[in-house]
N, C-alpha and C positions, 0 to 999 in steps of 0.2 A: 413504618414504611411510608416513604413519599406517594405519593397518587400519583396517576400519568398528567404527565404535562406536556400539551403540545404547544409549540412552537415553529413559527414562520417566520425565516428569512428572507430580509427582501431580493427581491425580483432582479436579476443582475438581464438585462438586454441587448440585444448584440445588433448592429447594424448590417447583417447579412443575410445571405439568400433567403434567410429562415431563421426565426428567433431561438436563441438560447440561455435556456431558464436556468434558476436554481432555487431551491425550496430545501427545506432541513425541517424534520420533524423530531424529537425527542421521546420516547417512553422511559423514564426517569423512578430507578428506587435504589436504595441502597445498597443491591444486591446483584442486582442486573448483568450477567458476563455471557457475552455471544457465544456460542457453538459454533452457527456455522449459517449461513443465506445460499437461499437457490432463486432462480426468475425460472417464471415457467406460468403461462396462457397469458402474459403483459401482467402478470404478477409478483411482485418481490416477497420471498416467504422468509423470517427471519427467526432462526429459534435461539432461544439461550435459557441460562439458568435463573433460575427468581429461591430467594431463599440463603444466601451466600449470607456471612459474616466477613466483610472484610478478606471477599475473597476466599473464605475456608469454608468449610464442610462442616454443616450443623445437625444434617440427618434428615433437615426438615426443607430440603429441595425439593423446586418442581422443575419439571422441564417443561417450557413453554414456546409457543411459537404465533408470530404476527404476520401480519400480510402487508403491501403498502402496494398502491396503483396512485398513476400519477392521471389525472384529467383537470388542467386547470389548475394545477395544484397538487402537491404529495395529501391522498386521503390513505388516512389506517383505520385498520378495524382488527382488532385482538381478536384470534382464532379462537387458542380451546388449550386448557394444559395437555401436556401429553403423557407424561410420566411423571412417576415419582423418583427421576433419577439423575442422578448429576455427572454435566459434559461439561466441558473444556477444553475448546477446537480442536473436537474429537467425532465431529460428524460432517459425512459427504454425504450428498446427494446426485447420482447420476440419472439420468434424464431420458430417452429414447424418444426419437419421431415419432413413433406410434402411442407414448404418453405412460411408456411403461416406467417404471424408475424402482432402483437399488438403492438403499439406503444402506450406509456403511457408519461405525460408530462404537465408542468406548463408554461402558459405564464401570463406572467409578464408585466405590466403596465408601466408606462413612472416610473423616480424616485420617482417623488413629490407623485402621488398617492400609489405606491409600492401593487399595489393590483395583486393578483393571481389568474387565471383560470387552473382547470386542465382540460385536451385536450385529447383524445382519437382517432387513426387512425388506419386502419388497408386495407393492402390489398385486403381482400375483399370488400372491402367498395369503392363508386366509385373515380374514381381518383382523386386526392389531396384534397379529401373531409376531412374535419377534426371536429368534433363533440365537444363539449366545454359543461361537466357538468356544469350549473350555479349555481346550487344548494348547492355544497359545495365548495363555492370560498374563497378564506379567505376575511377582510375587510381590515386587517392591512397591515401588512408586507409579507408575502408568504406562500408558501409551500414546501418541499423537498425534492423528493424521493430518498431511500438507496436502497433498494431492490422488484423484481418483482419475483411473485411467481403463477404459473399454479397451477392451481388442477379443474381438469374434466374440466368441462364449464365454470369455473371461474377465475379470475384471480384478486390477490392480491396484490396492492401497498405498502409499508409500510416507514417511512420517519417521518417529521419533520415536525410541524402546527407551525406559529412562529406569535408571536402578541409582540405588543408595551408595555403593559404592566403585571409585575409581574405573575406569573415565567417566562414570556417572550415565553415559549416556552411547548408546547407537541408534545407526540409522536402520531403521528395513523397510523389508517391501513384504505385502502379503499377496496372493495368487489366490484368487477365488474362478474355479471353473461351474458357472451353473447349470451348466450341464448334466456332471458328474456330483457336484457338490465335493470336490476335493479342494484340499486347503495347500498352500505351498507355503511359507513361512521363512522368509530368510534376513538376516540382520548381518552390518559392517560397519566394523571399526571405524571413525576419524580419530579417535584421541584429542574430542576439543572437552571444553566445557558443556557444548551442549553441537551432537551428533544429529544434525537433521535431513534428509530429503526436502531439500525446497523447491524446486521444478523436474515435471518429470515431464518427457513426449516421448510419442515410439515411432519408431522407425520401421515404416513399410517394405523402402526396399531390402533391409538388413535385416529383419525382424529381432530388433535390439531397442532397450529402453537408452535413450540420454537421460541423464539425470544430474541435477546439479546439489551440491550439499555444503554446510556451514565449514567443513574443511575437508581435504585430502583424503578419500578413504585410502586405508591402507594396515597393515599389521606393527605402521613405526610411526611415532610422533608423527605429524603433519604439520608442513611449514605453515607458516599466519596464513590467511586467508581460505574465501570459498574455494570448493572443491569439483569437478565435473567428470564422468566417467561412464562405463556404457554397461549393462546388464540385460544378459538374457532373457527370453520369457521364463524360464525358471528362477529368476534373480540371481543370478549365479553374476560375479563380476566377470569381467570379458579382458582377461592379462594385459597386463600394460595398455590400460587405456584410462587409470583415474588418475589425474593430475590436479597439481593446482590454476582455476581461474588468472593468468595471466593479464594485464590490461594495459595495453602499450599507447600512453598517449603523452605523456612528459619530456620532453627533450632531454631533461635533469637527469632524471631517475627513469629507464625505457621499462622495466617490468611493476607495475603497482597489480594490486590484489586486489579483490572482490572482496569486502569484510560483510560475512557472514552470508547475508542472502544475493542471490542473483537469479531471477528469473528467466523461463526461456520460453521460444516461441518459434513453429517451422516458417520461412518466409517460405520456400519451394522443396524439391526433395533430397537437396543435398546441403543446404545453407540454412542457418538459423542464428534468430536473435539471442543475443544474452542483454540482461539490464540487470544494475544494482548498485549500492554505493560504495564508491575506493575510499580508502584511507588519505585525505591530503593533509597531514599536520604540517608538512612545509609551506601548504597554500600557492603553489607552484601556477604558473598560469597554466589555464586552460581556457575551452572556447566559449565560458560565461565567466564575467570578471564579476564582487561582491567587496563589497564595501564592509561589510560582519568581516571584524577580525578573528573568529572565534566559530567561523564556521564548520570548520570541521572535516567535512565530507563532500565526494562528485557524486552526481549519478552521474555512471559509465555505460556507454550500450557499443556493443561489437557484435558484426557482422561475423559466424565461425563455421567453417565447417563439418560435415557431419560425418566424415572419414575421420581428418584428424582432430576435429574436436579446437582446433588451433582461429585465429583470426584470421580473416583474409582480407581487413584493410583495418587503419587506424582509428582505433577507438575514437568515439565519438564522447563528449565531456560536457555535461549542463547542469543548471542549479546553481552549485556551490550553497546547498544549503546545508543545514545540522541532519542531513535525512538520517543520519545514525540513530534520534530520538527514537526510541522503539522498531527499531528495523530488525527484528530478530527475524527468525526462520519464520517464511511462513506468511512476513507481513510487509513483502516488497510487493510487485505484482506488475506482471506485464501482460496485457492482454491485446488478442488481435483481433481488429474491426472486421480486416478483409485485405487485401492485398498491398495496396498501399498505405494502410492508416493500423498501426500499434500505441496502445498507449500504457505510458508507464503510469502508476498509481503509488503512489509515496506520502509522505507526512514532510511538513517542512517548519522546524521552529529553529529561530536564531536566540544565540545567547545575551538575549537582552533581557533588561530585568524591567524597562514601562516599555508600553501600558501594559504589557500584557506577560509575567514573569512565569506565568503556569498553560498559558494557550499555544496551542500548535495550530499549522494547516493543511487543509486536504492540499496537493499539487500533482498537477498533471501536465504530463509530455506527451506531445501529439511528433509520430515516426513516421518515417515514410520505412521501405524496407530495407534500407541500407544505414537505418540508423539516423535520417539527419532529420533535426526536430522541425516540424507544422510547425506547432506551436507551443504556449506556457498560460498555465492556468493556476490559481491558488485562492482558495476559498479557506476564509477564516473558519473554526471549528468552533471557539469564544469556549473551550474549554480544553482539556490537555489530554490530547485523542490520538487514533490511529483505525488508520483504515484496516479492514480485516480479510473484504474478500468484495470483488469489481465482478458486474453483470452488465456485458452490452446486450441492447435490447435491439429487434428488428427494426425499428426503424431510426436508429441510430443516435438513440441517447445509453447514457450510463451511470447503473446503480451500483453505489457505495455504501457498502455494512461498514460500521465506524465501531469500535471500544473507547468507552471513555474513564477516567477516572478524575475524581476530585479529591481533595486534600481535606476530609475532615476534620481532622486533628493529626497539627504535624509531629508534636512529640511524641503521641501514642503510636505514629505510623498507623493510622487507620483510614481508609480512604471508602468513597463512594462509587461502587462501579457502575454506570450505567450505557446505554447503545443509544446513537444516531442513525439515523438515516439518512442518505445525497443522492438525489435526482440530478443530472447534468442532461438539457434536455441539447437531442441533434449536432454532438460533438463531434459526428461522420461527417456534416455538413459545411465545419468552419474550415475556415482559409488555410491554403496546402501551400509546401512550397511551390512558387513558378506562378501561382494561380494568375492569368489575367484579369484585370479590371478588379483588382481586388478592392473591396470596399473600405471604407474607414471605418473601426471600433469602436459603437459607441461607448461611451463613458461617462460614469455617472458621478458626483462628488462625494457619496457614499461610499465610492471603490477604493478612497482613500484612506491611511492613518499615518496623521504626523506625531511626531515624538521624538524626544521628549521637548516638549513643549509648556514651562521655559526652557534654555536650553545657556550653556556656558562656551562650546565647542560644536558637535556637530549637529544637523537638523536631521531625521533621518524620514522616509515615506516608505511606506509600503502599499503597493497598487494590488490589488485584488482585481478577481476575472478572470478576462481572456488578456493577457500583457502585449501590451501594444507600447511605441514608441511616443515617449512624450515628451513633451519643454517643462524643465524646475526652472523658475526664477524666483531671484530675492530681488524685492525694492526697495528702497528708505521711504519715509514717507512723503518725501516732495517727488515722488515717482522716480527717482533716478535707478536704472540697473546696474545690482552690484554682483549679482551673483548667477549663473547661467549654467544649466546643465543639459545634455540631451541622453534619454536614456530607455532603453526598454527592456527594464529588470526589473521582478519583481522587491526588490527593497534600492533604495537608492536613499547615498548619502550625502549632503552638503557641508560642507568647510564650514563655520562661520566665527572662526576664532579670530581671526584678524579686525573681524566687525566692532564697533562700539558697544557698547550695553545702550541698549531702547527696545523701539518698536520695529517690526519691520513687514513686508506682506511678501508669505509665496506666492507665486501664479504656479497653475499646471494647465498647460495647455498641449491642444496634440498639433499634431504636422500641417493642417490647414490655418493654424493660430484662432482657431475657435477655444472659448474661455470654459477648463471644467469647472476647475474649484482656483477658490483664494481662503487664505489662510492668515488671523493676525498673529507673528512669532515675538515672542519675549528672548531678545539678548542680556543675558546675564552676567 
């Protein structure tokens, strides 16, 4: 087993009201697979499993859990094991103002039997006592919680029942009254591959769940795409209210789908967000243009009502990145700052094979409530990740639980799992739309990666940070300008076919023509 290794990313700076940081720490072994993260007293609390084999079940798990505070810096200090029991984003954690909290959670049987209990603990309850529904255990293969949801005395699970055979998989929702200690239990058909509950809110005035899920619940095949619909406090569905995720913003094509996940979020008490990635293999224009032929996928965000569940203006369209790269249930994420500021939390890797053929990125969208983007954020992961679960904190930074995996050995398919950490410090505080006197970004020549470099055809850059508008030029070497771009996208492409084979230098510079980085390119 590897030893922890820690690791620091430099320092990314920002030229506004107030600096914003970013830091990345690693706890690294071969085993390593999140459960689940909670923040609570300016603490991020991280647990996962230690002991995996390539992801499988050896017998010989532990369940563990770490701490991280940020002062000056992401510091960790390794807690304590907790069990001898093996999860897989299969544990919540709910929270109360007065510091009480519900622990919600599956454990999991050796591999061979793959059987599942879910597990209930709570503070008040005596110490390390832990209480195990048997009543609705699954027989097959597991269970999976997405989302945990308060209301009064209750509180609701909602996630993924998985069984061995056809459709393999539904969605439920569990009812716990603590009150009473009564269990409610209910499960629904999508008919996908994989049945998930991916965002859940409840509704005050209606006292009804929305919920959004990888497809159509319903008792018939479900067309392509995510799903949304409305359940009672009993989980019971609520007739003619689960439809498919519509997403209207193509001129071409007026209805595109939500493929698989789409998260939501209340902006007031009748209106709410949705986020998640459409399907574009036409690559149709929308309101972020991309140079990656290959990219794949939008993030889509609409503004929907809470009566009919339907849109009530045109979808809003950003990225155009690969965000399909591990975007299962579960692992999109939209979270809300506060009134005007949602950010979406996604992974962003393009299909390019240098420099970096296995590395993804953290990417963030900064919302106002109608959907239209602050701003664009992307921080390299420099391994092939995906974020798990986003905690804003009081005073307006936000923390990122990451899964990661490496490539041990590709012909055995055997891989290394291990978890990051991301600190984004006072991302409540950068530049909104409209903002007056907005300041300049700074930008550092480390925010850079050119590639492929040499090159035969195109030169490609990707800007890391906070993306801001900048100048690409190409010069020959007697300074003349041959090539000019203006762009404020996270990857930007340059022509360079027509050029001769030599040398040549990019500039990058921003809008006041201050100089960040220069670059010598080989034409080939």
């Amino acid at each position: 087993m590897k030893g922890i290794i820690l690791i620091t990313i430099t320092i990314f700076t920002f030229n506004l009201t107030l600096k914003s940081q970013y830091q990345m720490k690693i706890n690294s072994s071969n085993s390593h697979y999140l459960s689940d993260s909670y923040f609570f007293d300016d603490t991020l609390f991280v647990r996962y499993n230690d002991g995996l084999i390539n992801q499988q079940m050896t017998g010989n798990e532990t369940y563990r859990v770490e701490s991280y505070t940020f002062n000056n810096g992401v510091n960790f200090e390794f807690v304590k094991t907790l069990d001898s029991i093996f999860l897989v984003n299969t544990a919540r954690r709910v929270i109360l103002d007065s510091g009480i909290y519900f622990d919600f959670g599956i454990k999991s049987d050796s591999g061979v039997n793959k059987n599942s209990k879910i597990w209930y603990k709570s503070n008040l309850l005596i110490k390390d006592s832990t209480y195990y529904f048997y009543g609705f255990d699954s027989i097959n293969t597991g269970l999976a919680i997405s989302n945990v949801v308060k209301v009064k005395n209750s509180i609701y699970l909602f996630g993924t029942y998985l069984f061995e055979n056809y459709p393999y998989s539904k969605s439920f929702g569990l009812k716990y009254n603590a009150s009473n200690h009564q269990i409610t239990f209910k499960s629904h058909h999508c008919y996908g591959v994989f049945c998930y509950v991916n965002g859940a809110i409840y509704d005050k005035t209606s006292k009804e769940f929305i919920v959004t899920s990888t497809r159509r619940f319903g008792d018939t095949i479900a067309p392509y795409g995510a799903g949304i619909a409305k359940l009672d406090t009993n989980l019971n569905l609520i007739p003619n209210t689960a439809q498919k995720i519509d997403v209207d913003y193509s001129q071409y094509f007026p209805q595109n789908a939500y493929s698989y996940s789409a998260d939501i979020e209340w902006v007031n008490d009748s209106l709410f967000l949705t986020a998640g990635t459409v399907n574009n293999a036409q690559q149709l224009p929308s309101q972020t243009s991309n140079p990656n032929h290959n990219y794949g996928n939008d993030v889509a965000v609409s503004l929907r009502s809470s009566a009919t569940l339907q849109e009530v203006n045109t979808a809003k369209v950003y990225g155009k990145v690969d965000t399909a790269e591990n975007e299962v249930a579960g692992q999109f994420l939209l979270e809300k700052f506060e009134s005007n500021l949602y950010v979406v939390v996604t992974n962003s890797r393009f299909y390019t094979y240098t420099p970096e053929p296995w590395n993804t990125s953290l990417a963030l969208f900064g919302l106002d409530s109608n959907g239209n983007k602050h701003w664009e954020y992307y921080m390299p992961y420099n391994d092939y990740c995906w974020a798990r679960q986003a905690h804003p904190t009081s005073d307006g930074g936000l923390w990122v639980s990451i899964q990661c995996s490496g490539n041990l050995n590709q012909q055995a398919g055997t891989y290394d799992y291990f978890g990051k950490v991301a600190y984004i410090d006072s991302i409540a505080y950068w530049p909104r739309i409209g903002t007056v006197g907005e300041k300049e970004i700074k930008k550092e020549a480390n925010h850079f990666v050119v590639y492929p470099n040499p090159t035969s055809d195109y030169l490609k850059v990707k800007q890391y940070g906070l993306i801001t508008e900048l100048y690409y030029e190409v010069y020959d070497q007697s300074g003349r300008l041959l090539k000019s771009k203006k762009s404020a996208e996270h990857q930007v492409e340059l022509n360079l076919q027509d050029l001769a084979k030599g040398f040549y230098i990019l500039r990058i510079t921003n809008r006041n023509g201050e100089l960040i980085k220069t670059e010598k390119v080989v034409k080939q």
